[in-house]
C-alpha positions in Angstrom: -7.9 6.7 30.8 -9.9 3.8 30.0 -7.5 0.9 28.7 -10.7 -1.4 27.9 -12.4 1.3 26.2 -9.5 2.5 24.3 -8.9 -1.3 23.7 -12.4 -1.6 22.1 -11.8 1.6 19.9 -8.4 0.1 18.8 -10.3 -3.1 17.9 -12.4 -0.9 15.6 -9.6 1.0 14.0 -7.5 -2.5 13.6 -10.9 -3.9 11.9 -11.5 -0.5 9.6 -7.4 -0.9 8.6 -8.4 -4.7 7.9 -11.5 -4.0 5.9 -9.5 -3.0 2.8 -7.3 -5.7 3.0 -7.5 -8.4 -0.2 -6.0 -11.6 -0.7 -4.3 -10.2 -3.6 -2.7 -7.1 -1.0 -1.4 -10.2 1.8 2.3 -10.2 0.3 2.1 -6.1 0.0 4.7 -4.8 1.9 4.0 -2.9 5.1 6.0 0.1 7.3 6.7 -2.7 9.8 10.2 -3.4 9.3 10.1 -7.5 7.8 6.6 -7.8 7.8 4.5 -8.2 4.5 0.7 -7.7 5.3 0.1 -11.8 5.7 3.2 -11.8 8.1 2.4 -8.7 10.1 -1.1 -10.3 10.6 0.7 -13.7 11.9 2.7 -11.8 14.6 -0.1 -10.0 15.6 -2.2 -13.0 16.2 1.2 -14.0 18.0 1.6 -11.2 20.0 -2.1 -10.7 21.3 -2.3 -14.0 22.5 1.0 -13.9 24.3 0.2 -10.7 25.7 -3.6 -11.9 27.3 -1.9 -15.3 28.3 0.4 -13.7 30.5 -2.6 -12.0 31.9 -4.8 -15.4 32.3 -6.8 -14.7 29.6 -7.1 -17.7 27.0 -7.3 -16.4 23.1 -7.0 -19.5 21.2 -4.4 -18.7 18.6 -5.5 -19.7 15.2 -2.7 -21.0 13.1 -3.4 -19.5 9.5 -2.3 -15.8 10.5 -4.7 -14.7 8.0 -7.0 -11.6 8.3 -10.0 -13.2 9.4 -7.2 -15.0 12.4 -6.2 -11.6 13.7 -9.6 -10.3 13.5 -10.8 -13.6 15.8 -7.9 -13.0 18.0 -8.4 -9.6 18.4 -11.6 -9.8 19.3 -11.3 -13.0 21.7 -9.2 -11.0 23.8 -10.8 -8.0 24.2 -13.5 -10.1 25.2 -11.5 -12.1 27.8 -9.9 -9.0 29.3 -13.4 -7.7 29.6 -14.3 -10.6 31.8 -11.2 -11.0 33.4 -11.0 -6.8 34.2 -8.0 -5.1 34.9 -6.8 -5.6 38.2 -3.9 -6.9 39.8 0.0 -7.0 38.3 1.3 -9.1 35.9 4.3 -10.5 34.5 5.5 -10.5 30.6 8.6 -10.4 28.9 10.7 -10.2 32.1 8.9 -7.7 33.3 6.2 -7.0 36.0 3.3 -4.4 34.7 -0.5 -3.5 35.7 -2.9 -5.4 33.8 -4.2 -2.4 33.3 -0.9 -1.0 31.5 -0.5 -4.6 29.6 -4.2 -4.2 28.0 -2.7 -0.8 27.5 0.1 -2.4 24.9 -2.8 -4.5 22.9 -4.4 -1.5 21.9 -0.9 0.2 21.0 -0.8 -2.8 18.6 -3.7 -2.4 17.3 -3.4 1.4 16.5 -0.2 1.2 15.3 -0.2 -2.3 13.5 -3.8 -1.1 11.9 -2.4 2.0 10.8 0.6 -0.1 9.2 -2.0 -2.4 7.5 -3.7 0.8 6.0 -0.2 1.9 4.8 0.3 -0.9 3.3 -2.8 -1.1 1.3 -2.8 2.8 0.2 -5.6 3.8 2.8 -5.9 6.7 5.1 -7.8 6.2 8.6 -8.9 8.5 11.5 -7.9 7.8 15.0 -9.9 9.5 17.6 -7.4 12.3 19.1 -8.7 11.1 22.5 -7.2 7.1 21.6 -4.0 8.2 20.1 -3.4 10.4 23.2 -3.6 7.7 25.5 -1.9 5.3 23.5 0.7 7.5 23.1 0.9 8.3 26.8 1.0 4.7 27.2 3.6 3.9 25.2 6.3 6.8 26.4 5.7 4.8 29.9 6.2 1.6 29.3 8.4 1.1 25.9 11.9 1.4 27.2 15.1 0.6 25.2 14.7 -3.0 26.1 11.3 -3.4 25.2 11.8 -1.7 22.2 14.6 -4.3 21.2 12.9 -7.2 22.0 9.2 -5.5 20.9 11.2 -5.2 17.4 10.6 -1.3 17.4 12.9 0.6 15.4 14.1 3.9 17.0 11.6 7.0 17.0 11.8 8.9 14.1 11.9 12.8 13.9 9.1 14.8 13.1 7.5 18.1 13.1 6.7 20.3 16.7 3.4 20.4 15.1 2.3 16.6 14.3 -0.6 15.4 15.4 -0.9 12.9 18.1 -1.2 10.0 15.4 1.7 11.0 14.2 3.9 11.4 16.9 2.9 7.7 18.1 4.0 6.4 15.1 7.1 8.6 15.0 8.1 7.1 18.8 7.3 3.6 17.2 9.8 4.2 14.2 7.8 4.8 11.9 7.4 7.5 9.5 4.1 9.2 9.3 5.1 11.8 6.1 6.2 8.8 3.9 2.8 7.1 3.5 4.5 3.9 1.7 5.8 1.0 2.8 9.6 1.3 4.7 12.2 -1.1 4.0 
């Protein structure tokens, strides 16, 4: 596993998902519980630049929380975590993690915020198998009941034996892969 290349490919998915995204679609609803798009973009920015800071690298954290924001965010920190590399441990929300691991939970935002953002806007996108696996992998390591509270995760949702990989990450985020429409 490559976190800084499955970061990169996150990037891309989180950019596709963003492409279809119109001012007219920013109040749409999305599967992240509380979040219209325009909101879910704001915590996003918020969350990516919390989650570099911690690790030294500086994303300056534009204040709209617009699309074009979270796309400059996005990419400002997968920029600084590729020149600040992935060594060393750090410490974020209480806890003490491997950079590596922490560039790890930026690109399970990105997958699984950019698949909400394509919910909410009645799009379907392909994640490679090999980034959903890792991401995946990722996440049953490091989200624990805590994180998962204070992360704002809902509680995994059941699916299928046979779901893809995709599916089963957004499943152990809380989401609902089968209902293809917004959840509230």
């Amino acid at each position: 596993m490559n976190e800084l290349a499955n970061a990169e490919m996150a990037l891309e998915f989180l950019e596709r998902a963003l492409s279809s995204v119109d001012d007219e679609q920013l109040g749409n609803p999305t599967p992240c519980r509380d979040y219209d798009v325009a909101d879910l973009a704001g915590h996003l920015v918020d969350s990516v630049t919390r989650i570099s800071g911690a690790a030294g690298v500086a994303v300056t954290a534009p204040t709209g929380g617009t699309i074009t924001d979270l796309l400059d965010a996005g990419r400002g920190a997968v920029a600084g975590w590729r020149r600040r590399g992935l060594d060393g441990a750090v410490s974020f929300a209480g806890r003490t993690m491997s950079a590596r691991d922490l560039l790890g939970v930026i690109g399970l935002e990105f997958v699984v915020h950019g698949w909400d953002f394509a919910t909410a806007v009645g799009c379907t996108l392909t994640v490679p198998d090999a980034l959903a696996d890792d991401v995946l992998r990722l996440g049953l390591r490091t989200v624990t009941p805590q994180s998962r509270r204070d992360a704002g995760f809902d509680e995994p949702v059941a699916i299928g034996s046979d779901a893809s990989t995709l599916d089963r990450l957004l499943a152990f985020t809380g989401r609902d892969p089968a209902a293809r429409i917004p959840l509230r």
